[in-house]
C-alpha positions in Angstrom: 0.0 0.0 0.0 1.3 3.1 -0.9 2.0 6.2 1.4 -1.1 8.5 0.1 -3.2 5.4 0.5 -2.6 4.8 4.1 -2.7 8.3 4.5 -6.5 8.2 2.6 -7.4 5.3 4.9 -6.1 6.7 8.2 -7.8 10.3 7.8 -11.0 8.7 6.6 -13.1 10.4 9.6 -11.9 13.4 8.7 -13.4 13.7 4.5 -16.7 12.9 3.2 -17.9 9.8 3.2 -20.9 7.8 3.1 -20.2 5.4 5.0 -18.6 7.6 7.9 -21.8 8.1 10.9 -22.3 10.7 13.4 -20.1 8.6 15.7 -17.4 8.1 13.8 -17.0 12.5 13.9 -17.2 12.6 17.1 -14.9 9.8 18.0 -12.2 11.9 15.6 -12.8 14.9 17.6 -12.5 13.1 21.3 -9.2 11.8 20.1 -7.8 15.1 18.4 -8.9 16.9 21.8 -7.8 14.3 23.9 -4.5 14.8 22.4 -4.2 18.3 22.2 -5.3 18.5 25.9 -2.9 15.3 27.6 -0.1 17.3 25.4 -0.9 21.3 26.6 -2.5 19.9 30.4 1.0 18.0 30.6 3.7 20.7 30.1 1.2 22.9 32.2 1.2 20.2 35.3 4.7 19.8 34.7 5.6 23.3 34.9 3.6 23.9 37.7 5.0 21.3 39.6 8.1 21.8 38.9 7.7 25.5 40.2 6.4 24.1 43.8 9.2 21.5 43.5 12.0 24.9 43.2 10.0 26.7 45.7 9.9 23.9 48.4 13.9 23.8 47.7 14.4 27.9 48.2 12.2 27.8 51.1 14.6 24.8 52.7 17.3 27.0 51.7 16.5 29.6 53.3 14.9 28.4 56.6 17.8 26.5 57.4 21.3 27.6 58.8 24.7 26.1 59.5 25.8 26.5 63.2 28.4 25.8 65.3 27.7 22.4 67.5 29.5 21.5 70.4 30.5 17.7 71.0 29.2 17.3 74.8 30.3 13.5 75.6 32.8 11.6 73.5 31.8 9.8 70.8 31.4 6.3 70.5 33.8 4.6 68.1 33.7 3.1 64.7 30.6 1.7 63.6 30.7 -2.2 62.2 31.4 -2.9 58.8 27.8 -3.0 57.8 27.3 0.5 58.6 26.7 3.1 57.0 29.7 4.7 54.1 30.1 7.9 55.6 32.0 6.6 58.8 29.9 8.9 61.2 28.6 8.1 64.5 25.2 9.6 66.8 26.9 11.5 69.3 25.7 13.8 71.8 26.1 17.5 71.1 25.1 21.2 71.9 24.3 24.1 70.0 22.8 27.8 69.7 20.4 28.6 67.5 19.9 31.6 65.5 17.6 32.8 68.0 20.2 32.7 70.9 18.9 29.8 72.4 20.6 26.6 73.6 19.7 23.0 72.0 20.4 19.7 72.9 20.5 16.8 70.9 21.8 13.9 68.8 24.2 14.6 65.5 26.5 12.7 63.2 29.8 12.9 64.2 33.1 11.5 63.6 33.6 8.4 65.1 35.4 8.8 68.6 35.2 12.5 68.7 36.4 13.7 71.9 34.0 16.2 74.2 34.7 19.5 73.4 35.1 19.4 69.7 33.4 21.9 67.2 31.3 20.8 64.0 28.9 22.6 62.1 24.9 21.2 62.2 22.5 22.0 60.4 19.5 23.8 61.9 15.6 25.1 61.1 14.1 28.5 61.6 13.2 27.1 65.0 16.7 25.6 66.2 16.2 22.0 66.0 18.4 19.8 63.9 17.3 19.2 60.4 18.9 18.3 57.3 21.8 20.0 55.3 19.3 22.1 52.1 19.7 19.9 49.0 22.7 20.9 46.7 21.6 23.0 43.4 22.3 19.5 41.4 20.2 17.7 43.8 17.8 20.7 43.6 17.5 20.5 39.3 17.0 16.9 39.4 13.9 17.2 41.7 12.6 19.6 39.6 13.2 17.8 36.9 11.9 14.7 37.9 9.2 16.4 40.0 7.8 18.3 36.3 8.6 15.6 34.3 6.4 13.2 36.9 3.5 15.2 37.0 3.5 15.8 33.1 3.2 12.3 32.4 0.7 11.5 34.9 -1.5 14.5 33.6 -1.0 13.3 30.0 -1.8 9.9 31.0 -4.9 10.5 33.3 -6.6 12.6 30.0 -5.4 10.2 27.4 -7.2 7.2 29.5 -10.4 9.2 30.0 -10.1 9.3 26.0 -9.7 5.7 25.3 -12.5 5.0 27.9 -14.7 7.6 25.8 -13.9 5.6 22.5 -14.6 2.7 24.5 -17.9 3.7 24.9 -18.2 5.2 21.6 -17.3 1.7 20.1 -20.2 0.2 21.8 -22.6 2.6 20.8 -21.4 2.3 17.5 -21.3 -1.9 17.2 -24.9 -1.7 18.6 -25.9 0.6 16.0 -24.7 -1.9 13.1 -26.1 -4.4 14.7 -29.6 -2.7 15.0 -29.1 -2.1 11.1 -28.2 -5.5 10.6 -31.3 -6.4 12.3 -33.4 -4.4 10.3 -32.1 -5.5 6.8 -32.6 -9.4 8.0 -35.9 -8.7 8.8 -37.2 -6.6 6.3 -36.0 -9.2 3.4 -37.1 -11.5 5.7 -34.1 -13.9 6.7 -31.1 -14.1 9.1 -28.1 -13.6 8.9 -27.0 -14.1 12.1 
């Protein structure tokens, strides 16, 4: 089959045609819309996501601080060799918060860090411990992955509710030849079926 000919067969809905029914117009329409909407509602969800994704990561970045932390009782030593690769152990250790007031609380530290050592933690608006802000690689690949995500599910949740449309409309239209069948059988007066 040639090119134009596939072409002919695969626009079919969209040219005049005798054979083509009023469900066969709108089912060309669903589809065209459905795609036109999974594509636009998916780079919209995606950029909107990822913009919440950026924001949550500024507002991290700027609600938490690096402090000073002071190693109260010495640190345990080495963990086993299962452990985790960083080498750190929970230790014991005391800090001020941005505020001006004094925390207690467990940290990583190096293992057998003596009391009275200095390390920086990582704090929240509030004082307690938190985690260090993500780095601005860690940051793009959240929002990356965070727009990309959300784009396909968006896509995907409109192109399903188009191919349970043209479910339906595939029913309607196989009951509608087979009422037509029915009514040429009976009006010559046999059966086909």
């Amino acid at each position: 089959m040639k090119t134009s000919e596939r072409m002919t067969v695969r626009w079919w809905r969209w040219r005049r045609n005798v054979l083509k029914r009023r469900v066969d117009v709108v089912e060309a329409w669903v589809v065209l819309a459905g795609w036109v909407l999974a594509l636009v509602g998916g780079v919209v969800a995606g950029l909107l996501a990822a913009g919440t994704v950026e924001q949550a990561v500024e507002r991290q970045r700027a609600e938490s601080r690096q402090v000073p932390a002071v190693v109260v009782k010495d640190a345990p030593g080495p963990p086993s060799a299962g452990a985790a690769s960083d080498h750190r152990v929970w230790g014991k250790v005391r800090w001020t918060a941005p505020d001006g007031s004094t925390h207690r609380g467990e940290a990583r530290v190096p293992p057998r860090a003596p009391a009275g050592s200095t390390l920086s933690v990582w704090v929240n608006r509030s004082g307690d411990l938190t985690t260090p802000p993500v780095s601005s690689g860690e940051a793009w690949l959240h929002t990356a992955m965070g727009g990309a995500l959300a784009g396909v599910f968006a896509g995907s949740a409109v192109l399903g509710a188009t191919w349970l449309t043209r479910l339906v409309l595939d029913r309607r239209r196989m009951a509608q030849w087979d009422a037509e069948w029915e009514r040429i059988d009976t009006r010559r007066g046999w059966k086909t079926g």
